[in-house]
Structure formats: structure tokens, C-alpha cells
VMD Tcl script that draws the C-alpha trace (Angstrom):
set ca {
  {-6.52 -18.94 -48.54}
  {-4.22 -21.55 -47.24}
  {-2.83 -22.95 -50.48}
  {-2.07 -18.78 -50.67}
  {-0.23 -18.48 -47.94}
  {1.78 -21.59 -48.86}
  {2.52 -19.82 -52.19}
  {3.60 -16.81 -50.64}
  {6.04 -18.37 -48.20}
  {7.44 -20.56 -50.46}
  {8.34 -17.62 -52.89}
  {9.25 -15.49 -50.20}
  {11.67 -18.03 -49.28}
  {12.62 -19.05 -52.52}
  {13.86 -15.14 -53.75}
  {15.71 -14.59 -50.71}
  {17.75 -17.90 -51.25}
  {18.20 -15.92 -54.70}
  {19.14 -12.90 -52.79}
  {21.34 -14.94 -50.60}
  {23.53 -16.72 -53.10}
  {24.05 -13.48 -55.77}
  {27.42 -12.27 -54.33}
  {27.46 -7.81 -54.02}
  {29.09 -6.33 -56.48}
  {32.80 -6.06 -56.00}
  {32.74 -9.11 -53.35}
  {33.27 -13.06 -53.51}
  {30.59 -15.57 -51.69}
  {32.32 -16.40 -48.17}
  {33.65 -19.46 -48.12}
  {34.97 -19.81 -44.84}
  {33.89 -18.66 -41.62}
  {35.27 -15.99 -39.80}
  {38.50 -16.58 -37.32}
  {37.26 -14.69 -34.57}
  {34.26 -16.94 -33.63}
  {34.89 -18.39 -30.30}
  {35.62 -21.51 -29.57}
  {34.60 -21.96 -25.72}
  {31.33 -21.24 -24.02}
  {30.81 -17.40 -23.37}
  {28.81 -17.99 -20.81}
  {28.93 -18.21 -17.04}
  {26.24 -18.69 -14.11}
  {26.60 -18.00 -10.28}
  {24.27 -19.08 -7.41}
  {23.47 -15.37 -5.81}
  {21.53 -16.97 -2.82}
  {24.99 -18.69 -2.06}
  {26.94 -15.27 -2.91}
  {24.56 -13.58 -0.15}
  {25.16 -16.27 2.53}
  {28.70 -16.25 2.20}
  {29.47 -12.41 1.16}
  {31.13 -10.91 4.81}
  {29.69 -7.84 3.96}
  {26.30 -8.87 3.40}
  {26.40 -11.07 6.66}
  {27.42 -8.05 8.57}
  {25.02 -5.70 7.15}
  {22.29 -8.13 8.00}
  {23.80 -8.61 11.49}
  {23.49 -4.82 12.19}
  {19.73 -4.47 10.61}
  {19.05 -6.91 13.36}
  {20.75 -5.28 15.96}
  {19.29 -2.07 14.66}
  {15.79 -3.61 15.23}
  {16.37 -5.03 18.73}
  {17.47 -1.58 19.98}
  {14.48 -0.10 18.08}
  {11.94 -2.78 19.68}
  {12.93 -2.45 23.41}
  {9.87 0.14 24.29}
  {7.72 -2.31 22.00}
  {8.84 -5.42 24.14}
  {8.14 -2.97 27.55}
  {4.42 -2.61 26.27}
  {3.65 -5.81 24.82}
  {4.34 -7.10 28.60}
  {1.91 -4.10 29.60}
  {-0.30 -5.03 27.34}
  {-0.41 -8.56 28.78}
  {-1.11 -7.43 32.40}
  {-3.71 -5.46 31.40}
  {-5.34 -8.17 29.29}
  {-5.07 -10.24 32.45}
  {-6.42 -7.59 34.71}
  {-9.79 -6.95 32.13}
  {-10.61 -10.72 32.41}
  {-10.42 -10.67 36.03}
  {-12.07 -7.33 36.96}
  {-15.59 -7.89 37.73}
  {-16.68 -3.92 37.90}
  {-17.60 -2.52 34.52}
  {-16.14 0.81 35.07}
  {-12.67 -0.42 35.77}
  {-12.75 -2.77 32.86}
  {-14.05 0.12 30.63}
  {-11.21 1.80 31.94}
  {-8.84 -0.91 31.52}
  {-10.16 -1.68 27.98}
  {-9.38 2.01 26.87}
  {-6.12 1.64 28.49}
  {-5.34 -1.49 26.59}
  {-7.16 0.08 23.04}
  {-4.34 3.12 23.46}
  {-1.53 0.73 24.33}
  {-2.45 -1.53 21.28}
  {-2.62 1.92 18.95}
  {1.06 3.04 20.70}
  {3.07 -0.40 19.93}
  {1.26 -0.14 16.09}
  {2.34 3.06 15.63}
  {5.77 2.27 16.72}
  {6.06 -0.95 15.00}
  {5.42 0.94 11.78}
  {8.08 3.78 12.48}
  {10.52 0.99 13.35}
  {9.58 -1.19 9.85}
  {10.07 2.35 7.99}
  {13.62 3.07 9.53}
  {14.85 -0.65 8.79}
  {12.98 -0.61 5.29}
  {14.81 2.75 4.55}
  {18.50 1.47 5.48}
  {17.79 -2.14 3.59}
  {16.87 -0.51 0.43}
  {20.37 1.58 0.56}
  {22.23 -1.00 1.90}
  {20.83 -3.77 -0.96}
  {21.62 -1.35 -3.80}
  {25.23 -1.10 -2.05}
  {25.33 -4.51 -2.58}
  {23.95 -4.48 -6.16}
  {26.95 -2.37 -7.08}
  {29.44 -4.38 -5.60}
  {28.46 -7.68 -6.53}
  {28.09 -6.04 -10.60}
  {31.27 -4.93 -10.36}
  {32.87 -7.97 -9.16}
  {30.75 -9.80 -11.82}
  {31.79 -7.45 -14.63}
  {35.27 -7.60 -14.36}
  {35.21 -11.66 -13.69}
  {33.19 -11.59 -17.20}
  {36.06 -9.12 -18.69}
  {38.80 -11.42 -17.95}
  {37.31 -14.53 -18.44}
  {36.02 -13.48 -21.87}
  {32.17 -14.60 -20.65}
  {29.49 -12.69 -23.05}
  {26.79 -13.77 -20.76}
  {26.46 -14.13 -16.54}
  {23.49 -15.76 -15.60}
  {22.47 -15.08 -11.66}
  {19.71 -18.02 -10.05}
  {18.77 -18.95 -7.30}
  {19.94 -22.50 -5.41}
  {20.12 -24.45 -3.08}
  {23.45 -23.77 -0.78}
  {23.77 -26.75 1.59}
  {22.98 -30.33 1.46}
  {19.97 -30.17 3.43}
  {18.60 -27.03 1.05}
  {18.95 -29.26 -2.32}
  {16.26 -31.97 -0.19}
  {13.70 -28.99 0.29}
  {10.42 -29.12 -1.26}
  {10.27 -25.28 -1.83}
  {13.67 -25.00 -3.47}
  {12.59 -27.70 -5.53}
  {9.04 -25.90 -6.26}
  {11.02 -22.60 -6.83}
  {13.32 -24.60 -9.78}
  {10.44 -25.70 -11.24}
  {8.45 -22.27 -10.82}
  {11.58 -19.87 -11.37}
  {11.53 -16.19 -11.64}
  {14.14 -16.08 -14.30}
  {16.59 -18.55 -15.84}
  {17.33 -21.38 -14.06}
  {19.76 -23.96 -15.10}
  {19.02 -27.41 -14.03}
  {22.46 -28.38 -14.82}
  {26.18 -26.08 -14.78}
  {29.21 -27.45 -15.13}
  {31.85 -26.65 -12.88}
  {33.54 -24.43 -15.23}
  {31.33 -22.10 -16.15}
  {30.26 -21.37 -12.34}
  {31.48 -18.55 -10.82}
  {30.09 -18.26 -7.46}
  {32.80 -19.17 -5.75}
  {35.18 -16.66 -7.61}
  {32.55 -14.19 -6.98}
  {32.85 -14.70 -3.06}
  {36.57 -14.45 -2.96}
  {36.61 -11.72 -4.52}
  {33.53 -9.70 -3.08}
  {35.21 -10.57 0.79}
  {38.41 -9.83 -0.89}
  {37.43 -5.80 -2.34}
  {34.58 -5.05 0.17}
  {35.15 -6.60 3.58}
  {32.74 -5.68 6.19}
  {33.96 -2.85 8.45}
  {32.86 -1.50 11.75}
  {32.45 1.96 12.56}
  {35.76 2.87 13.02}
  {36.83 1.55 9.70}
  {38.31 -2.28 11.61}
  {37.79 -5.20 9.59}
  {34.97 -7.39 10.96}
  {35.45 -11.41 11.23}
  {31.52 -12.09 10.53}
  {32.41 -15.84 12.22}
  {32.64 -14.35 15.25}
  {29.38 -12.11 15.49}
  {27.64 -12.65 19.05}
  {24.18 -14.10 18.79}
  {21.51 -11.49 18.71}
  {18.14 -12.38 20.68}
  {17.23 -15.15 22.08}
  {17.54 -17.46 19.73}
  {32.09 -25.20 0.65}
  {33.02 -24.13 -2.90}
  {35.08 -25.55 -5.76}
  {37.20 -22.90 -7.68}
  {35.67 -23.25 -11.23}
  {38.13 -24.69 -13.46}
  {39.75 -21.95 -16.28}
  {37.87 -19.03 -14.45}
  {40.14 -16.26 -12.96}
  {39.61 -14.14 -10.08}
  {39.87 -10.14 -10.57}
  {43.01 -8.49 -8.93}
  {42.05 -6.47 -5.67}
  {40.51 -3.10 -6.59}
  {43.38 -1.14 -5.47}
  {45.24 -3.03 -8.65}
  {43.30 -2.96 -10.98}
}
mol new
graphics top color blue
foreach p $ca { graphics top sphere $p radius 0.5 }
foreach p [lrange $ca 0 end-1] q [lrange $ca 1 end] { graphics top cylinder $p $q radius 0.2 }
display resetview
């Protein structure tokens, strides 16, 4: 059977090297190739973890989510401390009908903040998802028309390390070595276009308030307690409004 299959591959391969070098009818055997080919790499890559970081837009979106979920969370915090005093007062109450009572009490508080924690998570989940394809559109269309005028076939998005510190952490390592997707180990500085990509998202879609001001994300307040070489040969897109 194997000595077969040997057979049949070899005169499989053998007739369409026949097939190959008979010229069609009317034509002449290429001799040269064609002058179109390109003659520079047609492909491009850009760190989107660093695009996120840096993107205003994102930044502020992000900032507002959070702010969102602190004014969402104040009744939560008000029975959480509730919650405590109660928990105190059951441990210290030596009659068992007033810790009965204080248990119940604490079993309907617990049920309250769950119930609200969930409504809260849905709200937040609801605006993220609408506010990450936002994103999505902006960022493609930024990377589309870099692509366009750059001539890159190909745009590779990974994941990366953003800051010094970042590149010694275990887990970004792990995640390289574990990716999702493609990840290039190496890119030379020409072919990445993150920081193109920044420019020109802060550039077509800065972050605005309410009233339609530009935010400066640099100078968000707190909330709670608690650099990039131009690639060489890569243009950046012309503002929307001229393109």
C-alpha cells in the first residue's frame, strides 16, 4: 500500500510538472515576473493594550463608567455599613428572639444590596458593551485608512506590554507565550503603528463632555478613595473632516 501511494504521488506530481511547463495555446511560458509585486513589507502590527491606555477617549469613557458606578453604589455602601452593625449587634445579643429578629433583618439586607449590585453590574455592562463597539469602529477606521495610505495588506493587533515595569511581568510574559492570537515576539520599528494609531484616534475622536467641550483626560480628578516612537515611513491619516 505504501510503495502505492509513493507511485501515485510521484505521478501526480510528475503530470502536473507536464501540465505546468506546456504553455496555453496562443501564450508564451512567463519568463519574468510580474512588475507589480511589491517590494516592501505589506504588513503592519500595533500594540492595542497601549492604543487603549493612551486613546483620550477611551480614558474618559472609562473615567465616567467609574463615576457612573460610584453614584450607582452609594445606597450599596449605606447598607453594607448596616449590614455591619447588625452583624455586630447578632453576636452580641444574648436573647434568641432579638437575634432571630436581627438575623432576618440582616438575611433581607444581604438579599437588598444583591439585588442591587446586580441591577448596577447590568446598567454598567449595558453602557460598556455600546461604548466598546464605539470604540471598535473608531479604532478600524483609523486602522483602515493608516493601512490605505501606507499600502499595508495586513494589520496585525496584540497585546503588550506598555511600560517598563509591564515588559518584567510574569503574566505578560505567560500571556506571549500563551497568546490568544498572533503575537510577534519581534516588530521592527517600521512596521508598528501604534503610535500613529494614537495620534490619530485623539486627533478624530477626542473625548467630549456633555456639552460637547473637549476633555484634557490628564486632568481627571481621582475617583474613590484610592512614550512612543513615530514608526519610520508610516503616515498618519489627515483629520476626518479632510479626508
Amino acid at each position: 500500500m505504501t510503495r502505492f501511494i509513493r507511485r501515485l504521488t510521484a505521478s501526480a506530481a510528475l503530470t502536473l510538472m507536464a501540465i505546468l511547463s506546456v504553455p496555453a495555446q496562443g501564450q508564451q511560458p512567463a519568463t519574468t515576473l510580474p512588475t507589480n509585486v511589491p517590494t516592501r513589507p505589506t504588513i503592519a502590527v500595533f500594540n492595542m493594550a497601549a492604543v487603549m491606555r493612551d486613546y483620550g477617549k477611551a480614558k474618559y469613557q472609562v473615567y465616567l463608567l467609574n463615576k457612573k458606578r460610584e453614584e450607582l453604589s452609594k445606597d450599596i455602601l449605606v447598607w453594607r455599613s448596616e449590614l455591619a452593625k447588625l452583624q455586630q449587634e447578632y453576636q452580641q445579643q444574648q436573647v434568641a428572639e432579638l437575634r432571630d429578629k436581627i438575623g432576618k433583618q440582616m438575611v433581607d439586607l444581604s438579599r437588598k444590596i444583591q439585588d442591587r449590585e446586580a441591577e448596577v453590574n447590568r446598567i454598567l455592562n449595558d453602557e460598556a458593551s455600546a461604548i466598546i463597539s464605539q470604540l471598535y469602529d473608531e479604532i478600524k477606521m483609523v486602522v483602515d485608512k493608516t493601512a490605505e495610505m501606507n499600502g499595508y495588506h495586513i494589520v496585525f493587533a496584540y497585546p503588550d506590554a506598555v511600560t517598563a515595569e509591564e515588559l518584567k511581568n510574569p503574566m505578560i510574559k505567560e500571556l506571549k507565550l500563551k497568546p490568544p492570537a498572533a503575537q510577534p515576539f519581534y516588530v521592527a520599528r517600521h512596521v508598528d503603528l501604534t503610535p500613529v494609531l494614537i495620534q490619530t484616534l485623539n486627533a478624530w475622536y477626542p473625548p467630549k463632555d456633555a456639552q460637547g467641550n473637549i476633555v484634557d483626560v490628564n486632568k481627571l480628578p481621582p475617583l474613590g478613595a484610592g512614550s512612543g516612537v513615530t514608526p519610520t515611513g508610516a503616515s498618519a491619516p489627515a483629520p476626518s473632516g479632510q479626508r
